[in-house]
N, C-alpha and C positions, 0 to 999 in steps of 0.2 A: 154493504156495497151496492146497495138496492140503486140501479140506474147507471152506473157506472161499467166499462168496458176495461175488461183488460187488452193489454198489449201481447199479440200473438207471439209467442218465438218458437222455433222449430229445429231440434241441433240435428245433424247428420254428421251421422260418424258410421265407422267399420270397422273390422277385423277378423281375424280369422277364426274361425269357432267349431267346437267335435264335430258340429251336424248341423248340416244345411238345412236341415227344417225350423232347427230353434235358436236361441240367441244364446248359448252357455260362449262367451269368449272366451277365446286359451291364455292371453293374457294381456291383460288387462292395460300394461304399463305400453304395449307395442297398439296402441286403438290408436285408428286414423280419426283425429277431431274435425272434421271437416270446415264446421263453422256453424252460426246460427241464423238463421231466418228471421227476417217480420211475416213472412206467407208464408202460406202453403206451396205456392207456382215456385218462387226462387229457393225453395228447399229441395223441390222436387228435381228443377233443372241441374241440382248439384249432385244428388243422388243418383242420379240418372248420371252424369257425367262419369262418378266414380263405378259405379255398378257394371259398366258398360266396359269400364277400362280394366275391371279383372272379371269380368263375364266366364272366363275358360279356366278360371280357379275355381273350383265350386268349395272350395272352405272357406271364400273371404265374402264375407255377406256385409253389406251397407243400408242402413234402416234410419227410416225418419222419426226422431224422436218428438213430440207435443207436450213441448214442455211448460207451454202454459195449464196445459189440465196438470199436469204435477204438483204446478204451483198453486193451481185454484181446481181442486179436484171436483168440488161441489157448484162453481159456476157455469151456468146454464148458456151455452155457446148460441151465437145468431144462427 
């Protein structure tokens, strides 16, 4: 794929998890799917939107997922 870009996507999602330091979720079937991104900015504003809104829960964590290096683990980003 020498020259060629991929397409950014970016999923944000949350839920509640043992510990606020890491990402073990309690269950899996109750994750907020937020939605998916083409950037980084309109991933961020959603996170930020939800983050905000259970800020005083500290079990419910919301994390930006990049999910194009998932998909192209070895692709060399700009």
């Amino acid at each position: 794929m020498t020259g060629m870009t991929m397409q950014k996507m970016h999923l944000v999602m949350g839920g509640r998890v043992s510990d606020p330091q890491g990402f073990d979720y309690l269950d899996l079937d109750k994750l907020d799917l937020v939605g998916v991104y083409p950037d980084y900015n309109s991933a961020e504003e959603a996170w930020r939107g939800n983050a905000q809104r259970t800020v005083d829960d500290a079990e419910m964590k919301y994390v930006i997922v990049h999910l194009h290096r998932l998909l192209e683990p070895d692709l060399q980003e700009d």
